[in-house]
Backbone as numpy.savetxt, mean C-alpha at the origin, in Angstrom:
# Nx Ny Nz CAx CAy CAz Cx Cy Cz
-87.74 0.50 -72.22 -87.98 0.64 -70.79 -87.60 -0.64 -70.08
-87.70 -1.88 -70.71 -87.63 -2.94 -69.55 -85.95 -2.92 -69.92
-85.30 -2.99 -71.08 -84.26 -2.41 -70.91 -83.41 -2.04 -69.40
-83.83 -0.72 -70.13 -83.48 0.60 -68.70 -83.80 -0.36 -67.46
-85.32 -1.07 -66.95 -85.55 -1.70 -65.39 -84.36 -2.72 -65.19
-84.14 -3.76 -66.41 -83.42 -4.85 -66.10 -81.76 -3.83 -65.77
-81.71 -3.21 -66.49 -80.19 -2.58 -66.02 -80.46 -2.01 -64.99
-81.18 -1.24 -64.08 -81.04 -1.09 -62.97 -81.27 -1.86 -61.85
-81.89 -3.33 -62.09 -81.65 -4.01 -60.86 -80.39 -5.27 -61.20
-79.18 -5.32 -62.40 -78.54 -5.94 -62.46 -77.55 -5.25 -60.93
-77.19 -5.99 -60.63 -75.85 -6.06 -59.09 -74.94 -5.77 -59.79
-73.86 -5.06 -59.92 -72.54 -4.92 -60.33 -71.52 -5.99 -59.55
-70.87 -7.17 -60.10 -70.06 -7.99 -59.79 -68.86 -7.60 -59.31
-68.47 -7.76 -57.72 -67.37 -7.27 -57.18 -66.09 -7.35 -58.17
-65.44 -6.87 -57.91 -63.92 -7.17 -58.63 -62.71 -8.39 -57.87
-63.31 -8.25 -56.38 -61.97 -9.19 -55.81 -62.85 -9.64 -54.57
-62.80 -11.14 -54.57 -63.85 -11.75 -54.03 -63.49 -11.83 -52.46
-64.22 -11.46 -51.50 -64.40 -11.17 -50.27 -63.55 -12.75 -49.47
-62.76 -11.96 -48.89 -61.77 -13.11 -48.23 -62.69 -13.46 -46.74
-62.92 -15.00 -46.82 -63.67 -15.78 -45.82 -63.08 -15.23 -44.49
-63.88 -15.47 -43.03 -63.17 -15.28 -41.83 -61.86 -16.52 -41.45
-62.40 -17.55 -41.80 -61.05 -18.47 -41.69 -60.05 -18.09 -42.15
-60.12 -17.76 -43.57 -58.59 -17.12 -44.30 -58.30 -16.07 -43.49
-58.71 -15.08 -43.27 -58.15 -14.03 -42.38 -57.61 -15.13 -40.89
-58.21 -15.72 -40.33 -57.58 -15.99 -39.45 -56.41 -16.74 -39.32
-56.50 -17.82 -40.43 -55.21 -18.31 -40.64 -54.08 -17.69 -40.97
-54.35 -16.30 -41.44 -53.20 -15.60 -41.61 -52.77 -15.00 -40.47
-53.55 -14.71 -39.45 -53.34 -14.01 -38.63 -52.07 -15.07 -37.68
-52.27 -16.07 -37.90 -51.84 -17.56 -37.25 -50.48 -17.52 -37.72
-50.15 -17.06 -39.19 -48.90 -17.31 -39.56 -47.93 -16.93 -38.45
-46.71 -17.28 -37.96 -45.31 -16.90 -37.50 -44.66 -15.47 -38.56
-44.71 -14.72 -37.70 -43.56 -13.86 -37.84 -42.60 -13.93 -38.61
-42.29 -13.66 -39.53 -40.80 -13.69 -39.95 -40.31 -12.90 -39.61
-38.33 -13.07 -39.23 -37.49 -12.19 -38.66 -36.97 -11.21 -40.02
-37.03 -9.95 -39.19 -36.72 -9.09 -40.23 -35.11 -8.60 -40.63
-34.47 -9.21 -41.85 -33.16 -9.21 -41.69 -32.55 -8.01 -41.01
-31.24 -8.15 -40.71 -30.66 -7.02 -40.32 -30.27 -6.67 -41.50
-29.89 -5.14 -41.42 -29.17 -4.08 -42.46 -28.17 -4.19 -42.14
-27.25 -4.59 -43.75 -25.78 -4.87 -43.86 -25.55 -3.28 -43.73
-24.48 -3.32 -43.11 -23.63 -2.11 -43.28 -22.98 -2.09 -44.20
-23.22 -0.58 -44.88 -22.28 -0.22 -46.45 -20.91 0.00 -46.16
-20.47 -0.33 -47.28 -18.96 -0.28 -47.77 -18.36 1.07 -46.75
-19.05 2.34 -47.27 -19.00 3.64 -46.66 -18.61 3.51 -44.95
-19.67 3.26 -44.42 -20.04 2.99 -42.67 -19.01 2.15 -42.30
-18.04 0.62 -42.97 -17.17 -0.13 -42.52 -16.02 0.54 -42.94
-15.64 1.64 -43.75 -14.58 2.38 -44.41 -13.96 3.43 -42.72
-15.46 3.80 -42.32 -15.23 4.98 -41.71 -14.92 4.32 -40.12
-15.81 3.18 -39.86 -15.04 2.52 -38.84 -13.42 1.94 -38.32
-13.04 1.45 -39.40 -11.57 1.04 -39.83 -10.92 2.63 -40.11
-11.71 3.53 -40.54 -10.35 4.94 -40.16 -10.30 4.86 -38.71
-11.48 5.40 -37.85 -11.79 5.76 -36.74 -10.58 5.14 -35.56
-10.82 3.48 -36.00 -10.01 2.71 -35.29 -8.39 2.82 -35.68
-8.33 3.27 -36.50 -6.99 3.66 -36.96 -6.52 5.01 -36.79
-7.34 5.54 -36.20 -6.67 7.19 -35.34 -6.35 6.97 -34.61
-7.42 6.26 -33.42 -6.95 5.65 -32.01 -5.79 4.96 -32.04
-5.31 4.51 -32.52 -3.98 3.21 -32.76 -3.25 4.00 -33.02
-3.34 5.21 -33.86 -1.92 6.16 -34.44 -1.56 7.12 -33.07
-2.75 7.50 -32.51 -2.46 8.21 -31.35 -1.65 7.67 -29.98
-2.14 6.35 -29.94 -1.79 5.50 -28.96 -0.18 5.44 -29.10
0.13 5.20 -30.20 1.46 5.23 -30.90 2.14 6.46 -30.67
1.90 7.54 -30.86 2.16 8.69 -31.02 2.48 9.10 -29.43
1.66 8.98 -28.40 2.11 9.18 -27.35 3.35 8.31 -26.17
2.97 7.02 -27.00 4.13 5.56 -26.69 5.54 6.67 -26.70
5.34 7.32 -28.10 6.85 7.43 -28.85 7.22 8.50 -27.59
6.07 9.63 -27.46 7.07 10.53 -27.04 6.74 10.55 -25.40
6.81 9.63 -25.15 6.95 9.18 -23.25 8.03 8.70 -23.12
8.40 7.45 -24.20 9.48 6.39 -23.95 11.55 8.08 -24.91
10.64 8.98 -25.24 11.60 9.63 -26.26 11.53 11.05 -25.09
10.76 11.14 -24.16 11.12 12.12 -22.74 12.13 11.25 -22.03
11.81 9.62 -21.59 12.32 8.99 -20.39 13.84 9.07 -21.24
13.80 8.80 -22.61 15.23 8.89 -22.61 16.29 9.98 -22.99
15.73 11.09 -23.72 16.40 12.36 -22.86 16.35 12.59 -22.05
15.87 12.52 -20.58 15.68 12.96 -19.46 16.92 11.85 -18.97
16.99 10.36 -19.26 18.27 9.78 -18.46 20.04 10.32 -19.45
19.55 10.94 -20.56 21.08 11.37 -21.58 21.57 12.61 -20.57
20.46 13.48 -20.17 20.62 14.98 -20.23 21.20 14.48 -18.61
20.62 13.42 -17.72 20.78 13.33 -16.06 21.65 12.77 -16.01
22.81 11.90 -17.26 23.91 11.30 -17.12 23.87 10.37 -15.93
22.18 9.09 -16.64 21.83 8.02 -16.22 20.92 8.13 -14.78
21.09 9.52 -14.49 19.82 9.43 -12.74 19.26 9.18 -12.98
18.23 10.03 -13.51 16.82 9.89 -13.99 16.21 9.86 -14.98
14.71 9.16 -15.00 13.97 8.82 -16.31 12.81 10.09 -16.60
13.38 10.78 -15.12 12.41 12.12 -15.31 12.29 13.08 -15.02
13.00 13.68 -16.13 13.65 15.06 -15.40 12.84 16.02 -15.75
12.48 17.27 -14.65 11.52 18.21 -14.78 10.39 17.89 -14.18
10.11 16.58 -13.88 8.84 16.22 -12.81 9.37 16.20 -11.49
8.87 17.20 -10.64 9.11 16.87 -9.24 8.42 15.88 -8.19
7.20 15.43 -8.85 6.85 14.68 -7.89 6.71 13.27 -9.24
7.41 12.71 -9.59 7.68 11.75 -10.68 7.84 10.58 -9.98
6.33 9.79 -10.28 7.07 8.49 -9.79 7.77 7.68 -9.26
8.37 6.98 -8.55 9.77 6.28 -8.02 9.95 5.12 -8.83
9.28 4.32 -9.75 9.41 3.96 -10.72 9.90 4.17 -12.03
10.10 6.17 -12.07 11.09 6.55 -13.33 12.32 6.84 -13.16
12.36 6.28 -11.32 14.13 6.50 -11.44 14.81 5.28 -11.15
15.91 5.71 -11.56 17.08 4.85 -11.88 17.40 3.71 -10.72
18.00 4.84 -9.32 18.10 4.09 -8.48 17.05 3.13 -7.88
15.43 3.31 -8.06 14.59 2.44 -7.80 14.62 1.00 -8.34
14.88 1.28 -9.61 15.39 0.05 -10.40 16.41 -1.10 -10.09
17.47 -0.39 -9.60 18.36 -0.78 -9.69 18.51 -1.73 -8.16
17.90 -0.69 -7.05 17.00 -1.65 -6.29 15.92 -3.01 -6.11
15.02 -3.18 -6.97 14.55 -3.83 -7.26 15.48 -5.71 -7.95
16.35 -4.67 -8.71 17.42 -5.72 -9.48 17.97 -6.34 -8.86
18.74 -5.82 -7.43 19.42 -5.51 -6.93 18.85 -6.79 -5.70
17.83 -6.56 -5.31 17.12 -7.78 -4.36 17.83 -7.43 -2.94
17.23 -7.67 -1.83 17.85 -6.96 -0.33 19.33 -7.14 -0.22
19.88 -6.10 0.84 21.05 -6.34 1.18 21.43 -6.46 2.60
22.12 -7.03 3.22 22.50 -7.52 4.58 24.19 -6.48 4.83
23.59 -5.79 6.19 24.42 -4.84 6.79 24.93 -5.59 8.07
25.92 -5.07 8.40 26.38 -5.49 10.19 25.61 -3.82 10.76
25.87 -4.14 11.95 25.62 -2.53 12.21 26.66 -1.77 12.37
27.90 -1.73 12.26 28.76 -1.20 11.66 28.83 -0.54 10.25
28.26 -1.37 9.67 27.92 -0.82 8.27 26.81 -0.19 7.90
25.75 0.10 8.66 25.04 0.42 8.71 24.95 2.09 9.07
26.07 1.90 10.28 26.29 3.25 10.52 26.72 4.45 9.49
26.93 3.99 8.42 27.85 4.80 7.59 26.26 5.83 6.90
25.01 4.87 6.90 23.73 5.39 6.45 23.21 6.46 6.94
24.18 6.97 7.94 23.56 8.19 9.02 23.15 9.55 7.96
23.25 9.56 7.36 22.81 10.72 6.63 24.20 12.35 6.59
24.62 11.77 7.40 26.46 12.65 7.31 26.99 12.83 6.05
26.50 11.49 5.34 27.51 11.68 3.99 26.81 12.19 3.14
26.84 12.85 2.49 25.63 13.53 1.49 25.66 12.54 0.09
26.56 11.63 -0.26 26.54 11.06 -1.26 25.77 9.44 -1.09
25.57 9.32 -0.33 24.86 8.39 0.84 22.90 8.33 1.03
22.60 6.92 0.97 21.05 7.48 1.27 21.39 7.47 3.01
20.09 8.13 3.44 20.04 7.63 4.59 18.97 6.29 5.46
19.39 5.25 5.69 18.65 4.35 6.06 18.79 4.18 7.74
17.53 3.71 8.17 17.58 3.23 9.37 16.90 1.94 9.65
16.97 0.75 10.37 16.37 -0.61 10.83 15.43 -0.22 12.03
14.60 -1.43 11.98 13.54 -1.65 13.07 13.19 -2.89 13.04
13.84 -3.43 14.41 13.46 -5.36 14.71 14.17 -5.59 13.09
15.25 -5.24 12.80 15.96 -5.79 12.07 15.84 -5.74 10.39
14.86 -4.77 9.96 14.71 -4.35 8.24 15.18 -3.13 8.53
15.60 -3.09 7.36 16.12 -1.33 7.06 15.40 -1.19 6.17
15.41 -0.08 6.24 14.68 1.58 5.35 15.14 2.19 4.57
15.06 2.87 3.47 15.53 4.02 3.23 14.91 5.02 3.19
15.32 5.86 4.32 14.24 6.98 4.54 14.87 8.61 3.90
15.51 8.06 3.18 16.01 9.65 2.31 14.98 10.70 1.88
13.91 10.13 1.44 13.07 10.77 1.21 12.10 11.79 2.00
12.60 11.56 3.59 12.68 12.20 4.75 13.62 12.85 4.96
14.84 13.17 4.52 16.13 13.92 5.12 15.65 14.79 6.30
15.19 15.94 5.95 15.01 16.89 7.29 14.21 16.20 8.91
13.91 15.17 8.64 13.17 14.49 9.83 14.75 13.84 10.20
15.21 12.80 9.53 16.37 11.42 9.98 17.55 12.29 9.25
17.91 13.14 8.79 19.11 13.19 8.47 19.96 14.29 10.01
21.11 14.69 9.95 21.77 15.13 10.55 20.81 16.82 11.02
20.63 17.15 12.45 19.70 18.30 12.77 18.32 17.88 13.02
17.70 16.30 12.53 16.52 16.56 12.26 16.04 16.01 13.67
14.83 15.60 14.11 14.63 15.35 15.31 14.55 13.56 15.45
14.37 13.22 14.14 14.59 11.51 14.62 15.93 10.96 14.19
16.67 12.07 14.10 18.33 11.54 13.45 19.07 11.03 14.05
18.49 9.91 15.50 19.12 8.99 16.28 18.65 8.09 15.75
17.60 7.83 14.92 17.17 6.16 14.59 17.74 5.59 13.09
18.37 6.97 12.41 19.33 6.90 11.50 20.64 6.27 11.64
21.07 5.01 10.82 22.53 4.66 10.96 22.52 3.54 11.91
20.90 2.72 12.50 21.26 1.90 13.64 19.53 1.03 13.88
19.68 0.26 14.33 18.18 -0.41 14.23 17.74 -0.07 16.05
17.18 1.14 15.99 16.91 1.64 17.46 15.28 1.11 17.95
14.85 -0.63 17.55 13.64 -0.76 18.17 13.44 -0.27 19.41
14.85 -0.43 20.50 14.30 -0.34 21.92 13.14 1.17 21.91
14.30 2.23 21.52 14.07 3.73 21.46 12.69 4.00 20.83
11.78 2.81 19.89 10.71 3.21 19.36 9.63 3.10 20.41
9.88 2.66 21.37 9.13 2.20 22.48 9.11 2.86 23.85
10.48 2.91 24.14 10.73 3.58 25.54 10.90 5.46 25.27
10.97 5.45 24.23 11.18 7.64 23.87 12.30 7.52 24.29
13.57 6.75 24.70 14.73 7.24 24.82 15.61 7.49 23.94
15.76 8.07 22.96 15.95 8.36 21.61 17.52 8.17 21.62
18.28 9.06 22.46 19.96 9.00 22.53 20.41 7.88 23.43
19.68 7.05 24.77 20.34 5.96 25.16 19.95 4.50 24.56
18.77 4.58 24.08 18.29 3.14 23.28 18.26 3.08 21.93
19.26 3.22 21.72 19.97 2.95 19.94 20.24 1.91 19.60
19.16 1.09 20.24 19.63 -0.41 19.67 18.25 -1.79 19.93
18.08 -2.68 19.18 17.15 -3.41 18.86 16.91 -4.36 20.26
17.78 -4.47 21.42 17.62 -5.19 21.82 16.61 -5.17 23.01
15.13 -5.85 23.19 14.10 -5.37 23.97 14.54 -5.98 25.59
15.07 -6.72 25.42 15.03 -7.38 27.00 14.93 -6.14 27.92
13.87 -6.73 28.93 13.67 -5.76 29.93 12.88 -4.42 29.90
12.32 -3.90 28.73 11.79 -3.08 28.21 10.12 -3.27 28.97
9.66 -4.47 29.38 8.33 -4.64 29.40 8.57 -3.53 31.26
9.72 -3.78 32.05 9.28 -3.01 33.26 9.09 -1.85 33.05
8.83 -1.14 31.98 8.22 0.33 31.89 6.69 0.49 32.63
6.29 -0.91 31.81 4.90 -1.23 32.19 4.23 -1.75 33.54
5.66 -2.21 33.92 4.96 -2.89 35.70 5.32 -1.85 36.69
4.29 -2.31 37.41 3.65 -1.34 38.75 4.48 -1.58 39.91
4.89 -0.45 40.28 6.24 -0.47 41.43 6.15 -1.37 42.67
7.11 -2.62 43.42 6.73 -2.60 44.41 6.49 -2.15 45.86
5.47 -2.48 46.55 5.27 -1.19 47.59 4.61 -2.55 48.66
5.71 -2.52 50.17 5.52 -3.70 51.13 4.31 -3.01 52.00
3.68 -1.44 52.01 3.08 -1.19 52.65 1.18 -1.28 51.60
1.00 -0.99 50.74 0.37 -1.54 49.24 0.27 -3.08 48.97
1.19 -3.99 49.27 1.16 -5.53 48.48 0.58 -6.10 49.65
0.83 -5.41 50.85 0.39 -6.58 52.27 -1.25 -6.68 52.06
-1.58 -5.87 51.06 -3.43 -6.35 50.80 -3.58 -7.70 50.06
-2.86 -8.38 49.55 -2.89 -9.70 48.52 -1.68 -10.46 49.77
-2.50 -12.02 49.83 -1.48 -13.12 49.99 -0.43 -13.22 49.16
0.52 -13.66 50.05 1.39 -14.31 49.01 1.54 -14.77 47.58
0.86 -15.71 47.49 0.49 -17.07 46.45 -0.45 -15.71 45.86
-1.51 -14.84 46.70 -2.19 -13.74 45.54 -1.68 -12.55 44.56
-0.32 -11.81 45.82 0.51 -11.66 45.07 1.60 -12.36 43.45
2.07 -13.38 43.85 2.58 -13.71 42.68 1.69 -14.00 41.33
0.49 -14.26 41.60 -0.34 -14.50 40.25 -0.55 -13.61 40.00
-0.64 -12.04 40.44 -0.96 -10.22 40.18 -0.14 -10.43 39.60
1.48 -10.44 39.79 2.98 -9.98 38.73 2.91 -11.05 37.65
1.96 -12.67 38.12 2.39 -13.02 36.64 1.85 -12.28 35.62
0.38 -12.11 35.98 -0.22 -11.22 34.80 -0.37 -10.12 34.68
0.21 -8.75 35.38 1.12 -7.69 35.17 2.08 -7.85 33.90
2.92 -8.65 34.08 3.98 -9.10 33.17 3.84 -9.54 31.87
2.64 -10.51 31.73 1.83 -10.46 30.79 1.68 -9.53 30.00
0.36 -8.74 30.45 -0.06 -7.54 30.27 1.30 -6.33 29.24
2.04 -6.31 30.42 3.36 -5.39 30.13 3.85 -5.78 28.81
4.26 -7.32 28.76 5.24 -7.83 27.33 3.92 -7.19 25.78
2.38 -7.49 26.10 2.05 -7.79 25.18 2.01 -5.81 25.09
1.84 -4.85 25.48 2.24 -3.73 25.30 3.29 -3.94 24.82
4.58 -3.89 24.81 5.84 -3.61 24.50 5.52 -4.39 23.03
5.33 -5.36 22.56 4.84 -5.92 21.63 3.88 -4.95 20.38
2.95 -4.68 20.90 1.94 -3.90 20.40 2.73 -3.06 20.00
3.13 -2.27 20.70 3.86 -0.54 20.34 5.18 -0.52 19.36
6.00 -2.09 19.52 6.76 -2.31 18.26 6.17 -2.25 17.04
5.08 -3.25 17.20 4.48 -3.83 16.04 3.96 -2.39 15.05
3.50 -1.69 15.89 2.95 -0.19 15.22 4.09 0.51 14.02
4.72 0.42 15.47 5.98 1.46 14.17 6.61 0.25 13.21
6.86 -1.06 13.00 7.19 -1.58 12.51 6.30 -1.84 11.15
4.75 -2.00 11.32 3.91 -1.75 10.57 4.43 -0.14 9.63
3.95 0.67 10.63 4.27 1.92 10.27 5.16 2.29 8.75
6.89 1.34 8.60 7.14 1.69 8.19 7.54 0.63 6.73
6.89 -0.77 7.12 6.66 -1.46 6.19 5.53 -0.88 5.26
4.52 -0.47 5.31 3.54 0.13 4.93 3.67 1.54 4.53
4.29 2.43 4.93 4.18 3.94 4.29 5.04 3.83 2.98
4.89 4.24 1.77 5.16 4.30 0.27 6.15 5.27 0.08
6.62 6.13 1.40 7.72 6.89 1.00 8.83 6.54 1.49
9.00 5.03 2.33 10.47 4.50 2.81 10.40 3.20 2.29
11.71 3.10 0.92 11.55 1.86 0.48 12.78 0.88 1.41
12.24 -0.49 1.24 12.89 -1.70 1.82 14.26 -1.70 1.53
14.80 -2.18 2.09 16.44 -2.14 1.53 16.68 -3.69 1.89
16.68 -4.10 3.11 17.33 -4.95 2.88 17.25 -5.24 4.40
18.12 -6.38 5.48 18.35 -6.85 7.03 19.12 -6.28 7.60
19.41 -6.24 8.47 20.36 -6.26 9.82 21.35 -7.88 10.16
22.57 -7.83 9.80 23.09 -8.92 9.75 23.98 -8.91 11.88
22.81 -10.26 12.26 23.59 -10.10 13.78 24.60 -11.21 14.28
24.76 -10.69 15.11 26.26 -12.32 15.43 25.33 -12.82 16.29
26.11 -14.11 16.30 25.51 -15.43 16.70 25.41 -15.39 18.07
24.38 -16.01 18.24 24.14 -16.01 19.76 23.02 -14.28 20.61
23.15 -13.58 19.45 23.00 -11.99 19.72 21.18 -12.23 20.13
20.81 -11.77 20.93 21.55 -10.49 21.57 21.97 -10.94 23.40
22.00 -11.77 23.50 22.32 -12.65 24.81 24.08 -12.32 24.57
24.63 -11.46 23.92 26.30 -11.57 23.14 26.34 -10.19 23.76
25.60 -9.29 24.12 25.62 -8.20 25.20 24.78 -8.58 26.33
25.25 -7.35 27.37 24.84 -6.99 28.86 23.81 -6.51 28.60
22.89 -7.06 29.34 21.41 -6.75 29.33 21.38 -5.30 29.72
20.24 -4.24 29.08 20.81 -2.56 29.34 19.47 -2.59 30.79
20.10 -1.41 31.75 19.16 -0.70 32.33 18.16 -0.26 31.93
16.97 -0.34 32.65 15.86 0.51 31.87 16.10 2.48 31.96
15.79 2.74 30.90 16.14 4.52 30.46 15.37 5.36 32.23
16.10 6.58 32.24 15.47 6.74 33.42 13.96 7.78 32.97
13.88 7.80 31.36 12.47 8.49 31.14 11.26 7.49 31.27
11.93 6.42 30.79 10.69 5.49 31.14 10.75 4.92 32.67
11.92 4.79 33.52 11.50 4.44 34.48 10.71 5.35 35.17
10.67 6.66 34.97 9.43 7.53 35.65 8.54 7.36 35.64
8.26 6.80 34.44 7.12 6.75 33.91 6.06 5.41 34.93
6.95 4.61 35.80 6.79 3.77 36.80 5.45 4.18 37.84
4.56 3.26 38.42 3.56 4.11 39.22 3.27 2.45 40.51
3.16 3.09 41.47 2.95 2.03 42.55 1.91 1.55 42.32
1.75 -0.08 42.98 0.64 -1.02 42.43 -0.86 -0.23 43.59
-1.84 -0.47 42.44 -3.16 -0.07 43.41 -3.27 -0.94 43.74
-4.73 -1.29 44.70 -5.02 -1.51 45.92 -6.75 -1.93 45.28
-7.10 -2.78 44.79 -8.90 -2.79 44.24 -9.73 -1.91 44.73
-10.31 -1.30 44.32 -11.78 -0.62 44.71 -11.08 0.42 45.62
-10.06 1.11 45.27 -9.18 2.31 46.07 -8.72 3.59 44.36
C-alpha cells in the first residue's frame, strides 16, 4: 500500500522543459529572414526562349513578305509603284514621292510653270502661292482642265486668292489689292471730319485694309502648306527687280463692287 500511495503522488517529469518568457521574447525580437526567391527551372527558361523565338520568327516572316509585295508590285508597275492593288497606299510607297524627296525643291520661271496646267496628261499638275508651288495632282477634278479652280493651275495666282477674280488675277503680284478694303470717297460724307481728321481716318483705314489682305493670303497660304494631300515642289523663280518690272494692275471690277462709302459715327 505505501507502495501504491508513494506512486500516486510521484509528479510525472515533463519531457521538454518549459521555455522561459524572455526566451520567447527574444525570439520574437529576431529579424526576419528574406525568403529566397524560386529559381526558375530549366523547363520555365526553355519555354521562355521558345516563346521569344516565335515572336522574332514572325516579325521576320512578315519583314519578308512586305519588303517581297513592295517588290513585285514595283517589277509588275515597271518601277511606279511600291504598291500595287492598294488604293489608298501611302505616298511613301511610291516611287515618284521618293524621288521627290531625293530630288530636293525645284525653281520654275513662270513660263515654265505654265506647262503644269494639267493639259498634259503626262504632267503633274502644280500651282504657286506668294511664290511655292504645289503639286496638286492629287486634286485633278478641282485644278485640272474643267475643274473650277483650274485658273490657279500653271501660275502663282496669290492676287486671285484674295480678290475672287479667278480669270483676271493670275498672278502674285498684290500691289493695290488692299483698296478692296477702303471705304469710298464721298465730299458730301467726309465734310463731317477736319481735314488733318480726315487724313488720320485713311491712314488707319489703310492700315486696317493691308493687314486684311495679309490675313486672307496668309490663310490660303497656310492652307496649302499644311494640307497632306498637296506635296511641296519647289519656288517660283522671279526677275530682278519684280514685281515693280510690271504695270501696277487695276483693281478687278468684282472686288471693286465690293467698295462701300465711308460712314459717318453714330449714323
Amino acid at each position: 500500500m505505501a507502495n501504491e500511495s508513494s506512486t500516486r503522488r510521484r509528479k510525472p517529469e515533463p519531457t521538454t522543459p518549459p521555455e522561459s518568457d524572455s526566451s520567447a521574447q527574444s525570439q520574437d525580437e529576431k529579424p526576419k529572414q528574406a525568403v529566397p526567391k524560386k529559381q526558375k527551372s530549366v523547363k520555365e527558361r526553355l519555354d521562355e526562349d521558345e516563346a521569344s523565338s516565335h515572336v522574332l520568327d514572325i516579325f521576320r516572316l512578315l519583314t519578308f513578305l512586305i519588303l517581297a509585295y513592295c517588290g513585285l508590285s514595283y517589277l509588275v508597275s515597271s518601277g511606279e509603284t511600291y504598291s500595287l492593288g492598294l488604293p489608298n497606299a501611302p505616298k511613301y510607297l511610291n516611287v515618284d514621292w521618293w524621288k521627290k524627296q531625293l530630288r530636293g525643291p525645284i525653281y520654275l520661271t513662270l513660263d515654265e510653270l505654265a506647262a503644269y496646267d494639267g493639259t498634259d496628261p503626262t504632267k503633274p499638275i502644280y500651282l504657286a502661292i506668294n511664290g511655292t508651288i504645289y503639286d496638286v495632282s492629287s486634286n485633278a477634278r478641282t485644278y485640272g482642265p474643267g475643274g473650277s479652280y483650274r485658273f490657279f493651275s500653271g501660275c502663282d495666282a496669290a492676287r486671285a486668292f484674295v480678290t475672287g477674280c479667278f480669270a483676271e488675277d493670275r498672278t502674285a503680284d498684290m500691289r493695290g489689292v488692299e483698296e478692296m478694303y477702303l471705304p469710298l470717297d464721298d465730299p458730301v460724307v467726309d465734310r463731317h471730319w477736319s481735314p488733318e481728321e480726315l487724313a488720320e481716318l485713311k491712314k488707319k483705314e489703310r492700315a486696317e485694309a493691308e493687314k486684311r489682305v495679309h490675313d486672307g493670303l496668309a490663310h490660303w497660304v497656310n492652307f496649302f502648306r499644311n494640307n497632306p494631300k498637296y506635296d511641296f515642289v519647289g519656288y517660283v523663280k522671279r526677275p530682278e527687280g519684280w514685281p515693280g518690272t510690271e504695270p501696277r494692275r487695276k483693281l478687278c471690277d468684282q472686288a471693286a463692287k465690293g467698295r462701300k462709302k465711308r460712314t459717318v459715327p453714330g449714323k
